[in-house]
N, C-alpha and C positions, 0 to 999 in steps of 0.2 A: 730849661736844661741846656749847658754847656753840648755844642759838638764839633765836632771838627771832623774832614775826611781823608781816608787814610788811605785807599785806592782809591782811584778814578776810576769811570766803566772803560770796561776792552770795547764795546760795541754802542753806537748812539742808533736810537729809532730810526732814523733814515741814511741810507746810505749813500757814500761818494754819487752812486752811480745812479741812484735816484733823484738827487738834488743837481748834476749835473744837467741829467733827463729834463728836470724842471726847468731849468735856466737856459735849455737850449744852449747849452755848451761841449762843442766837442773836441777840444783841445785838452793839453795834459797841463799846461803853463800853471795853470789855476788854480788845481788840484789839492794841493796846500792849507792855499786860502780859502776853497771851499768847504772842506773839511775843517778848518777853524770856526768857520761861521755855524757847521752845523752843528759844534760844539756848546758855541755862546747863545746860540738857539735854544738848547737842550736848556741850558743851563739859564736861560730868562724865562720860559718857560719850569721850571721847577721850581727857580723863585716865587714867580708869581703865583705860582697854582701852591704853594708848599709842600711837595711834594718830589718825589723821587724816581726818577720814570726805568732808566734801568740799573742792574746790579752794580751797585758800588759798593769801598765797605767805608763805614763812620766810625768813629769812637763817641760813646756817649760818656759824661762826664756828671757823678750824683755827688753830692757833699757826703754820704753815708750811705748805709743798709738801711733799706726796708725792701718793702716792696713797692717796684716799681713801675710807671709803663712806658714801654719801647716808644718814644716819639721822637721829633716828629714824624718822621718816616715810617713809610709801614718796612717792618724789617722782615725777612723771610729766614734768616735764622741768626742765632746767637755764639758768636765763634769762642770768645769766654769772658770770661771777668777777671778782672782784677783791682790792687784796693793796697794800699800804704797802709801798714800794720801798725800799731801802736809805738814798733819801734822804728820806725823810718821805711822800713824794707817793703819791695814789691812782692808783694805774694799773689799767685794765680788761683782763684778760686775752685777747688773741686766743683763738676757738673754734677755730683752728688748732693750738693747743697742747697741746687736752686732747682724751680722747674720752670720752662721755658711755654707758657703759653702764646702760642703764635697768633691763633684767631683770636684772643683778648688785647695781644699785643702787650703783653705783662708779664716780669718776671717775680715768683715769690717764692719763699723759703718750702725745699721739700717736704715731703711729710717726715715730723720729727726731728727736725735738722734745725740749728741757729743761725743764724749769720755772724760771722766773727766781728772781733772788734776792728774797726779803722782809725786810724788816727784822726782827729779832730783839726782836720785843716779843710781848704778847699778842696775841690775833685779829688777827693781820699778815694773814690769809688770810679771805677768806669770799665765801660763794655765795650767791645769790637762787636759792629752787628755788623751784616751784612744785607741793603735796605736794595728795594725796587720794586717798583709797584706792578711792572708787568712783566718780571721775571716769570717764565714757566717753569715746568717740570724738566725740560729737557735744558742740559748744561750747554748742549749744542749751540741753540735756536733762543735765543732770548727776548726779540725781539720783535717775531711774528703775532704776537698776541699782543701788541700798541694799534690802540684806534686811529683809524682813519683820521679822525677830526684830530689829531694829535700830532699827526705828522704830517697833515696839512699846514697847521698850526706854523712848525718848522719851518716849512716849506714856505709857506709866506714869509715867516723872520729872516731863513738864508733869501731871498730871492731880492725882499729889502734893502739887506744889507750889502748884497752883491751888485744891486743896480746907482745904490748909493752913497758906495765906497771913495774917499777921499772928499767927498761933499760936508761941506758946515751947514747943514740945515738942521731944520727945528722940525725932528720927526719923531711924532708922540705917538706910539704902538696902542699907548692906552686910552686913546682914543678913537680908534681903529672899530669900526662896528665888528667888521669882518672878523677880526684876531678876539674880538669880547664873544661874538656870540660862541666862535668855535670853542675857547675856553671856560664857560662859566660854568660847563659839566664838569668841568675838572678841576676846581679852585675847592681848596678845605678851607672848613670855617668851622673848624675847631677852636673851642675857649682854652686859651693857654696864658 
């Protein structure tokens, strides 16, 4: 499945002020560049695990209607659909048409309801979800419920990168015992 991301998160697992903490840095100079790092953190970490650690939103991209499942991201809700009509045009899909199973992570046609027709191109079909995997309840706080081991995780990648910044060396994360054992709880290994 086609995606692409359409927000970035407002808030990363670990904060300025905890990765500073970490690195023993108490100056403002940095601040920038540390918060950059704990972005590309976040984000080699998601790679690698395939996964989506907080709220962002994706667009996912189907050739067609059927039924589908929300991957690869676990999504925590469905903002809508839409879908190139047979005659060219975007049309927004009524939330009348589909139901939105979240703990299956699937979407399918409601009871009695069709799916329209789509034009016969590439991504005729596609959804705005909104994915992350440790999103809570609260719109607040999104990011007190991320494991320790997760934002340790982080925290070793800024700490890395921040001690090894402007250096041309050969430094292989993935060979790292430390950075393997913390993440093998969190690596999917879904058939896709």
């Amino acid at each position: 499945m086609l995606k692409s991301l359409i927000t970035k998160p407002t808030l990363e697992p670990v904060s300025l002020d905890e990765a500073k903490e970490h690195l023993i840095v108490e100056h403002v100079e940095d601040d920038y560049r540390i918060y950059q790092l704990i972005v590309a953190a976040r984000q080699h970490l998601e790679a690698r695990c395939d996964r989506v650690l907080v709220r962002q939103k994706w667009r996912l991209y189907m050739p067609g209607f059927s039924a589908f499942k929300l991957e690869p991201y676990k999504v925590q809700e469905v903002e809508q659909i839409q879908y190139t009509d047979i005659d060219g045009a975007t049309q927004t899909l009524s939330s009348s048409v589909y139901t939105v199973d979240i703990p299956a992570q699937e979407v399918y046609t409601a009871y009695n309801q069709v799916w329209p027709q789509a034009r016969n191109v590439d991504n005729a079909v596609w959804a705005d979800v909104w994915s992350g995997e440790y999103e809570l309840n609260s719109p607040i706080d999104v990011v007190s419920g991320i494991p320790e081991d997760i934002k340790s995780v982080i925290l070793f990648l800024v700490a890395d990168l921040y001690e090894n910044r402007g250096k041309s060396s050969e430094i292989n994360l993935y060979k790292n015992e430390t950075f393997d054992a913390l993440i093998q709880p969190h690596i999917q290994y879904a058939n896709r």
